[in-house]
Backbone bond lengths (Angstrom), bond angles and torsions (degrees), N, CA, C in turn:
res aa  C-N    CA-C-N  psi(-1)  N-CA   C-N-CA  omega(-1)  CA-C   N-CA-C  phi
1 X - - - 1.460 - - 1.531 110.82 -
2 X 1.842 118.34 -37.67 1.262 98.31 -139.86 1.978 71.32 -94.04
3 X 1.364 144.86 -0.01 1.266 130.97 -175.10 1.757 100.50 -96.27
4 X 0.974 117.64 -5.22 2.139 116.19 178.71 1.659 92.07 -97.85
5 X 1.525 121.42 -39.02 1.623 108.28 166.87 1.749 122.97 -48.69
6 X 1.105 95.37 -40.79 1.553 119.36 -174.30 1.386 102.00 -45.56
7 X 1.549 102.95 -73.54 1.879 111.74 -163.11 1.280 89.61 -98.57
8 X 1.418 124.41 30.76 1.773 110.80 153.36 1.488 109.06 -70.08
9 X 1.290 97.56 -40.55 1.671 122.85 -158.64 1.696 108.56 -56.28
10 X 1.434 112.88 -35.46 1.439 115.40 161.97 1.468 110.34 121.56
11 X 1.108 137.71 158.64 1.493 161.50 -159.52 1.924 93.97 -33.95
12 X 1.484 93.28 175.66 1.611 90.98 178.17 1.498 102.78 -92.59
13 X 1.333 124.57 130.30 1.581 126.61 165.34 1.453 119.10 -18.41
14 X 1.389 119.54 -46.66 1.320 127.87 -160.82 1.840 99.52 -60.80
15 X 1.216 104.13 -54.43 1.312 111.60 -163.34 1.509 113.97 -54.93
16 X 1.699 116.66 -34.18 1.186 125.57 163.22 1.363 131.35 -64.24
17 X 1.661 105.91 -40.24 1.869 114.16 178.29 1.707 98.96 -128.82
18 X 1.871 103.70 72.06 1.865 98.30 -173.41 1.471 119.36 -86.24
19 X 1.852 117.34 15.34 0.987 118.76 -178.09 1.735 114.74 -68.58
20 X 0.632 129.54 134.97 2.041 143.74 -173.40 1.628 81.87 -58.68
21 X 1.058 118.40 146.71 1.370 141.46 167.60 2.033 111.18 -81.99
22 X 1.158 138.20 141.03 1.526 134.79 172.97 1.549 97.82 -73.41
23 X 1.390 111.54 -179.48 1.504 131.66 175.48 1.436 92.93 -75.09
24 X 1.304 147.98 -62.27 1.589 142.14 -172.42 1.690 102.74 -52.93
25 X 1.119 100.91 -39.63 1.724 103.34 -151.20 1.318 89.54 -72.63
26 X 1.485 131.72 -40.12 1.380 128.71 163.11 1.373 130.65 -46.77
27 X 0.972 116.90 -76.66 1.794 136.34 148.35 1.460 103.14 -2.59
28 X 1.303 116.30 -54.95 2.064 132.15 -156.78 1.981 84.32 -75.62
29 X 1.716 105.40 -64.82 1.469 102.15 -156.08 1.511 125.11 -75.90
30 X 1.605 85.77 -0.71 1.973 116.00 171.25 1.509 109.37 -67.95
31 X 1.587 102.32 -43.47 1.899 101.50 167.82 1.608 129.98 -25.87
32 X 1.557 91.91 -35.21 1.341 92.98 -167.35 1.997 110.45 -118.24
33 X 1.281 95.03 33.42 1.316 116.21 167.94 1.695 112.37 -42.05
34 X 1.356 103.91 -88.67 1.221 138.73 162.65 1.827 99.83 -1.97
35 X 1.461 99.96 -42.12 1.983 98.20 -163.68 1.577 95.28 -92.65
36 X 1.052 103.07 -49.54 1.751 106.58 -169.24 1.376 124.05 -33.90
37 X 0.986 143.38 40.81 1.253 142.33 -147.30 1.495 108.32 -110.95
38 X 1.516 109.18 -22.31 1.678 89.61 170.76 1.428 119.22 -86.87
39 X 1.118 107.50 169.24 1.698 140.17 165.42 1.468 118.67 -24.04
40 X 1.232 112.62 79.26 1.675 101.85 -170.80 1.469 114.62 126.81
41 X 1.657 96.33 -17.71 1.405 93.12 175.23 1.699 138.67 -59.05
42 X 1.036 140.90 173.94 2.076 133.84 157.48 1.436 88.90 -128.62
43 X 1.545 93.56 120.35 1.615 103.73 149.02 1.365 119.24 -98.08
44 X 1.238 123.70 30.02 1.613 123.76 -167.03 1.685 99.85 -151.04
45 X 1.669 117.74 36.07 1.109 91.85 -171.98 1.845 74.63 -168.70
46 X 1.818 113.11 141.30 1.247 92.55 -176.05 1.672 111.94 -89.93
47 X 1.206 137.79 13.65 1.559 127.88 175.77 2.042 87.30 -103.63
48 X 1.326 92.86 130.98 1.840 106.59 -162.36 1.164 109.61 -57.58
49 X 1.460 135.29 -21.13 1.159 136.25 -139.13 1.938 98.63 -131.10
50 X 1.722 105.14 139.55 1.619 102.96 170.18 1.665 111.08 -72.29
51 X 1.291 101.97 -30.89 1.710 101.05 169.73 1.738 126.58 -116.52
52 X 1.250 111.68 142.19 1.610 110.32 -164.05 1.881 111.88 -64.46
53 X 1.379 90.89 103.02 1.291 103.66 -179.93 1.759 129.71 -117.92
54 X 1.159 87.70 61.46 1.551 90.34 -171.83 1.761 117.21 -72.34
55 X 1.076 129.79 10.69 1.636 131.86 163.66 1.604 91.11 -93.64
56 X 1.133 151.01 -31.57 1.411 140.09 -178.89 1.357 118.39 -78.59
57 X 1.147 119.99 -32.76 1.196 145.74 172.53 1.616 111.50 -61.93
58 X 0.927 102.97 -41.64 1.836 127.17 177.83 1.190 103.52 -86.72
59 X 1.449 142.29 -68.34 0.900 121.37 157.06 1.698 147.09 -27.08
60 X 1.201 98.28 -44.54 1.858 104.02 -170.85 1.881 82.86 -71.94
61 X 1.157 121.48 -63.09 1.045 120.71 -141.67 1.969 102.19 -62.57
62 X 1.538 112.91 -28.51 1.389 121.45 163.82 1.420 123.58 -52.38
63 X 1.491 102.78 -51.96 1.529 107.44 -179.69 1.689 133.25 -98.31
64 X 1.467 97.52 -9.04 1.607 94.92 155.89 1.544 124.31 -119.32
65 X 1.348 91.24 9.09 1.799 93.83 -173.69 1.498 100.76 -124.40
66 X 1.505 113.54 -16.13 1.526 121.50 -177.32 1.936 105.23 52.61
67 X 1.497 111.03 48.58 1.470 124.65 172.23 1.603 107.52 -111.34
68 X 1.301 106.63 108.40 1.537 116.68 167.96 1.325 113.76 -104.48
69 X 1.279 126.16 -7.48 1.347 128.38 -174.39 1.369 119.24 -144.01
70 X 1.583 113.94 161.19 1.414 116.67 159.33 1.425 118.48 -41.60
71 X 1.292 133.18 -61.44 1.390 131.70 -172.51 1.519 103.96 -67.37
72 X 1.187 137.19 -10.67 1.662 137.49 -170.50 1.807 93.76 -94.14
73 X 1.154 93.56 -35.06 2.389 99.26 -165.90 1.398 72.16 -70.57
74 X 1.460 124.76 -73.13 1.529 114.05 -157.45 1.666 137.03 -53.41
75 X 1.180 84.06 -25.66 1.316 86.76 -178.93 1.915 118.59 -83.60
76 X 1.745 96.41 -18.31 1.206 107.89 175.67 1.323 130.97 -83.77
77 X 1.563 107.01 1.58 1.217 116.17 -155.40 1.664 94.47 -113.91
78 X 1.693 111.90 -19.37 1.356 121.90 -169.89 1.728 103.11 -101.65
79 X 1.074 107.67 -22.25 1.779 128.56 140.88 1.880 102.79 -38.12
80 X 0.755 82.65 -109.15 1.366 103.84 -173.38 1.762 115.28 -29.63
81 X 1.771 109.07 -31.43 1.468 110.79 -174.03 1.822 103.04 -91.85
82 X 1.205 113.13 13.47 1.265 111.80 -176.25 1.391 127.52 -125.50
83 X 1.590 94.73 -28.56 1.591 101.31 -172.54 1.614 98.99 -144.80
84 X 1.766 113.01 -67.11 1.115 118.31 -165.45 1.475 114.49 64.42
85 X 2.028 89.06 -149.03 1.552 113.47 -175.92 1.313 102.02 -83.07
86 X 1.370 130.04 -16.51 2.085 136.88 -161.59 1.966 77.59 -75.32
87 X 1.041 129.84 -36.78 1.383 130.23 -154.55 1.989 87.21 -48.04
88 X 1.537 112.36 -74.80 1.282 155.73 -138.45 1.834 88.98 -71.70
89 X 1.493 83.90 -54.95 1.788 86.67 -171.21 1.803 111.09 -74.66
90 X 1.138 99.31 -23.22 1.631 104.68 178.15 1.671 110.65 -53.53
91 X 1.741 111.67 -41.14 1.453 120.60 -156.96 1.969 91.88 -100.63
92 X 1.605 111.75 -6.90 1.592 87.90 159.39 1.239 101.23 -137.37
93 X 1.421 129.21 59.03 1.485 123.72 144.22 1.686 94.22 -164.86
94 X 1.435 126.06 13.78 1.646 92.95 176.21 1.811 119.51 88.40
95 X 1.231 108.20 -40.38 1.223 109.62 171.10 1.389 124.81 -111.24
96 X 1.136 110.88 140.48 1.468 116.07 168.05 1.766 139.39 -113.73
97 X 1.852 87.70 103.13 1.509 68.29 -145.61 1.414 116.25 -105.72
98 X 1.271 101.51 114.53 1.683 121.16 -171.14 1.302 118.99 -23.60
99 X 1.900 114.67 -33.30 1.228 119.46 -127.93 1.744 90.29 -102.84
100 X 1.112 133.08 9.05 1.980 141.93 -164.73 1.448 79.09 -123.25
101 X 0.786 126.78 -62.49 1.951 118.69 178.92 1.754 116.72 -45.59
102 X 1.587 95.75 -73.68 1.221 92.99 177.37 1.691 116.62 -52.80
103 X 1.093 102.93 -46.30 2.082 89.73 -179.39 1.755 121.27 -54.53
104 X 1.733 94.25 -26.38 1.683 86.89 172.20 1.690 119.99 -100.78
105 X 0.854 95.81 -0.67 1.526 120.59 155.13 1.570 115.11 -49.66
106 X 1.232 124.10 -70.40 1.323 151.38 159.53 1.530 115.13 -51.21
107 X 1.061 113.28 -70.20 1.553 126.71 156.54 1.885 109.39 -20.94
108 X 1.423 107.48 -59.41 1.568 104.23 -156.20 1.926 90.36 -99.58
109 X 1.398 135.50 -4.11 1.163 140.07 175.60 1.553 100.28 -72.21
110 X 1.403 113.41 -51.66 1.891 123.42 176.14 1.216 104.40 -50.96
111 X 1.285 108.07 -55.35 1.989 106.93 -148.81 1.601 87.74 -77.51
112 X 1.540 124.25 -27.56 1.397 122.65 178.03 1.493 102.95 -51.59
113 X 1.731 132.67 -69.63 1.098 123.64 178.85 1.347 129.12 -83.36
114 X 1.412 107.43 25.94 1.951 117.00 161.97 1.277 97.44 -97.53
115 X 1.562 144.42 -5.29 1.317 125.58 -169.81 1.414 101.96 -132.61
116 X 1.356 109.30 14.53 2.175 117.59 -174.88 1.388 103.12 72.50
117 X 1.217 144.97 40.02 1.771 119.58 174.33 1.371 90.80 -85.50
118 X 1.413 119.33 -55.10 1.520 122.98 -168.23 2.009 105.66 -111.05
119 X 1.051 105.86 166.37 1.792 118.52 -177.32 1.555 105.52 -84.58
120 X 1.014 116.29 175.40 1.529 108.70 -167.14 1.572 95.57 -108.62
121 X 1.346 112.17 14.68 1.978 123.81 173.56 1.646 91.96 -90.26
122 X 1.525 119.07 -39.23 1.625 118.06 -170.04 1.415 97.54 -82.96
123 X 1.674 124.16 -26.72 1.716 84.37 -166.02 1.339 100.92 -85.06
124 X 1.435 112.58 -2.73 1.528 105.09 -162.87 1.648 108.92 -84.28
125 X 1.950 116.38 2.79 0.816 109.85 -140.27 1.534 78.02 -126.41
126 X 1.151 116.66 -8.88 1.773 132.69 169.73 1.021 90.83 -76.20
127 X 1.504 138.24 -76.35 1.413 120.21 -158.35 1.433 126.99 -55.81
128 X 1.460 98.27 -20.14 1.398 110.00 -166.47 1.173 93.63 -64.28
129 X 1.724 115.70 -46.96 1.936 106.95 -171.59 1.189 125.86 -57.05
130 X 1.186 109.71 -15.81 1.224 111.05 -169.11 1.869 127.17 -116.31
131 X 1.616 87.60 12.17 1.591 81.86 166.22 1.689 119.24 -104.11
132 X 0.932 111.38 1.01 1.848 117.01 160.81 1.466 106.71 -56.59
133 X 1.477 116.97 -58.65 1.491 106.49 166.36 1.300 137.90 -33.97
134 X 1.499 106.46 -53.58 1.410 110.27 -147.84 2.069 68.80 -89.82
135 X 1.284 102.72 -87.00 1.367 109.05 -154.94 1.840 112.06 -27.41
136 X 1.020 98.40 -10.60 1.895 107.31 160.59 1.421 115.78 -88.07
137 X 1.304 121.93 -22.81 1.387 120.59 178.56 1.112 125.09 -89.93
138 X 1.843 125.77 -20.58 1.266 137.14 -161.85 1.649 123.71 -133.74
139 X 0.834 99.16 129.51 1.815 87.91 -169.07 1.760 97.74 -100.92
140 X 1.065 141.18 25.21 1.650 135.05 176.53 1.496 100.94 168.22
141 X 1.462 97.53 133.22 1.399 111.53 160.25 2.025 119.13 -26.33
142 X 1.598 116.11 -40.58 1.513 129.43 167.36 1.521 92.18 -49.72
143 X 1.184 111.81 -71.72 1.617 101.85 -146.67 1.916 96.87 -70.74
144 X 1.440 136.55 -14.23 1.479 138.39 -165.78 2.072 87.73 -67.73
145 X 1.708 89.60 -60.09 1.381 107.65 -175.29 1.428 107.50 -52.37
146 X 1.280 128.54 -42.94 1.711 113.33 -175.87 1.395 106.96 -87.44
147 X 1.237 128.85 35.82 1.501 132.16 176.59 1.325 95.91 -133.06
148 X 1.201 112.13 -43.76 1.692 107.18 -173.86 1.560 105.13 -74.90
149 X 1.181 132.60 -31.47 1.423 124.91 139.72 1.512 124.06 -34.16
150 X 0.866 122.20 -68.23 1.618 130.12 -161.65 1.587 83.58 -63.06
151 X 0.921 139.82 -119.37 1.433 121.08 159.99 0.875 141.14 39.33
152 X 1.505 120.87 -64.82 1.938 124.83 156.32 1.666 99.08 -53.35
153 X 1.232 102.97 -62.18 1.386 111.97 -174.60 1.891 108.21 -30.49
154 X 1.233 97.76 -76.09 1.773 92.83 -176.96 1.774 121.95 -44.61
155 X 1.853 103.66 -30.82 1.228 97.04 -171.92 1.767 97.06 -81.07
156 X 1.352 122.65 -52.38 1.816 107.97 174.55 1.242 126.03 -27.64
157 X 1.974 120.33 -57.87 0.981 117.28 146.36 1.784 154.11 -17.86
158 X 1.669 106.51 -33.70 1.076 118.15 159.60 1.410 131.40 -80.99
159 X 1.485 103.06 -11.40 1.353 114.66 -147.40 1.534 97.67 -113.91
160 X 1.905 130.90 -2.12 0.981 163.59 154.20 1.701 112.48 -39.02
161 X 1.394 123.52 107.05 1.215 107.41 -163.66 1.427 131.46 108.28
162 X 1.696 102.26 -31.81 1.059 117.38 152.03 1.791 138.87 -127.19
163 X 0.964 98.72 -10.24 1.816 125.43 150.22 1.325 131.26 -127.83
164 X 1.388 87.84 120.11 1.778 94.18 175.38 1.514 116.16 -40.64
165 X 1.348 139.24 143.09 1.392 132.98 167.10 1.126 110.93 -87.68
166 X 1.554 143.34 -2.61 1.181 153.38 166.72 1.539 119.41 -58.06
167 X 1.568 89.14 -60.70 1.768 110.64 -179.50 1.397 113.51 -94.42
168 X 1.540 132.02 2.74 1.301 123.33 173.88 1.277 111.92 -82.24
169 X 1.461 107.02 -160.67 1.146 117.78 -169.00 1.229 103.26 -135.29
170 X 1.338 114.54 26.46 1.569 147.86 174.29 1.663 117.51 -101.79
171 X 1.043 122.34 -11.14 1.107 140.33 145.66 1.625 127.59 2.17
172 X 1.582 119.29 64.59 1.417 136.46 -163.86 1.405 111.13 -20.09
173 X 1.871 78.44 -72.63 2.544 103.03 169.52 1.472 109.99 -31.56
174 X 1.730 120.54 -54.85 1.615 115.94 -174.25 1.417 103.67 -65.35
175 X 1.144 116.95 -39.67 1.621 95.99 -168.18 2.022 103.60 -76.73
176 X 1.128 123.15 -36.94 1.279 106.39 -164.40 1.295 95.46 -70.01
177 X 1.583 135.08 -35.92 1.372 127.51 -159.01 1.933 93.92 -47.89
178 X 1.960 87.78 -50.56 1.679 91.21 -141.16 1.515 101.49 -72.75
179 X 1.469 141.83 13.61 1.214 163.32 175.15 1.318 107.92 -85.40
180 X 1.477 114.68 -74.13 1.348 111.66 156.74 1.534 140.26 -24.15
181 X 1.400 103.00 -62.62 1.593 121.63 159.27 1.750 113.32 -27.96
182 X 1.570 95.29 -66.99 1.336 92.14 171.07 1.287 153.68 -59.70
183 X 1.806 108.13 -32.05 1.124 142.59 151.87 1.577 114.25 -33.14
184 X 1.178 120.99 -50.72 1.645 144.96 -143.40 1.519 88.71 -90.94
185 X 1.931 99.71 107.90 1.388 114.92 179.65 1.559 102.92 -64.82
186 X 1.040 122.94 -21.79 1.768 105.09 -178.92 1.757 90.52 -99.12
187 X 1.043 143.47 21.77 1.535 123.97 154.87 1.786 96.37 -57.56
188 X 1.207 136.98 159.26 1.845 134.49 155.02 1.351 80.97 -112.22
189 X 1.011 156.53 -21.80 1.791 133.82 -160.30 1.486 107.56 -101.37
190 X 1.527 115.82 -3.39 1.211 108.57 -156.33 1.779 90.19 -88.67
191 X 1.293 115.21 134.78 1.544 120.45 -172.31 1.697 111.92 -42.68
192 X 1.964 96.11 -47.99 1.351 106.14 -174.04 1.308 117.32 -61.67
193 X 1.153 122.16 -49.99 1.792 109.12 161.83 1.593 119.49 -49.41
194 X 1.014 112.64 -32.95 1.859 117.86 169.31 1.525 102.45 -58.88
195 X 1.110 130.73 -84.38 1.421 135.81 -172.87 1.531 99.74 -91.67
196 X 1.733 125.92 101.24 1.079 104.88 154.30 1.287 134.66 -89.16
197 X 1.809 115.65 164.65 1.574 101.09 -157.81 1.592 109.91 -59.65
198 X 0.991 152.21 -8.02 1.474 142.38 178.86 1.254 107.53 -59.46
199 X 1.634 101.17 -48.90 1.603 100.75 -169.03 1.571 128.11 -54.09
200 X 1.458 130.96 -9.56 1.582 126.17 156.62 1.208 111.75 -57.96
201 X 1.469 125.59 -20.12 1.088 124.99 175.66 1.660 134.20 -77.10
202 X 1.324 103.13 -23.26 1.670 116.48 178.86 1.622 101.02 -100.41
203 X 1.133 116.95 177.48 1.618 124.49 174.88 1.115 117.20 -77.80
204 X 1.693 106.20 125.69 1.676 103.63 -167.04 1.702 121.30 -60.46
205 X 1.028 111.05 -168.64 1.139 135.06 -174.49 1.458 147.73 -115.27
206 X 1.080 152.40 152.99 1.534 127.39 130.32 1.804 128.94 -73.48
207 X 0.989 124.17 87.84 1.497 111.24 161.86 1.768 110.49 -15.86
């Protein structure tokens, strides 16, 4: 069952968008490292998924973001590039940390153009807005990662009371493991060793 679910989902991404990604374009779709964590995911490629899955894509973005449309992604995404969750967490810890915004920022810009709301000229043109921010706020992938923590942290916290932390998908252990993972100079798959953070800074590239 669970291998006919698999290749229900459709062809491998690559074959559809097989152009090589630049050193920036990497760097941008690395933002959203941090979220990617399920089964099937690409962190090295900007449509989210290794296989073309545009009902999943539609889905997540329906049921945790409540986005059915172009004007709902947009407006959430200009949400998110302005204030967000850093708003909430700023007024109960002092910090605001850019870096849980920006990854779902990025995060819901992909799954936007894996399911058609936006063209893959707009998401590329979302990320673009939004790396002046971050890459002004952070000097290393460490410090992106210990913000995008602090961050999960405030949003679990809210979410206390009304989801178990046992049975979510909020799960403290998954995120630090899968942080770690990335962190870990001998990972080769981990994006952040692919694009390190300096590199938005020099003139891109071809991979």
């Amino acid at each position: 069952m669970g291998l006919w679910r698999w290749r229900r989902r459709g062809p491998k991404a690559a074959r559809r968008y097989p152009v090589p990604l630049t050193m920036h374009q990497l760097w941008m779709v690395s933002l959203s490292a941090p979220v990617s964590r399920d089964r099937g995911a690409s962190r090295t490629t900007l449509y989210p998924f290794v296989r073309i899955d545009e009902e999943g894509a539609r889905r997540r973005l329906a049921e945790q973001w409540e986005i059915t449309s172009r004007a709902q992604l947009t407006g959430r995404l200009d949400e998110l590039s302005r204030s967000g969750y850093r708003a909430r967490a700023y007024r109960l810890t002092g910090v605001a940390p850019l870096a849980w915004d920006a990854a779902l920022y990025v995060d819901i810009a992909r799954r936007g153009f894996a399911c058609g709301l936006i063209t893959e000229s707009d998401a590329w043109t979302a990320l673009k807005n939004i790396v002046p921010a971050v890459a002004g706020t952070y000097g290393s992938w460490q410090e992106y990662a210990d913000h995008y923590l602090l961050g999960r942290r405030v949003w679990r916290d809210g979410l206390r009371g009304r989801t178990p932390d046992s049975g979510s998908p909020a799960r403290q252990e998954a995120a630090d493991a899968h942080l770690q993972a990335l962190l870990d100079p001998a990972n080769r798959a981990s994006p952040w060793n692919m694009a390190p953070w300096d590199a938005i800074s020099h003139p891109d590239r071809t991979l």
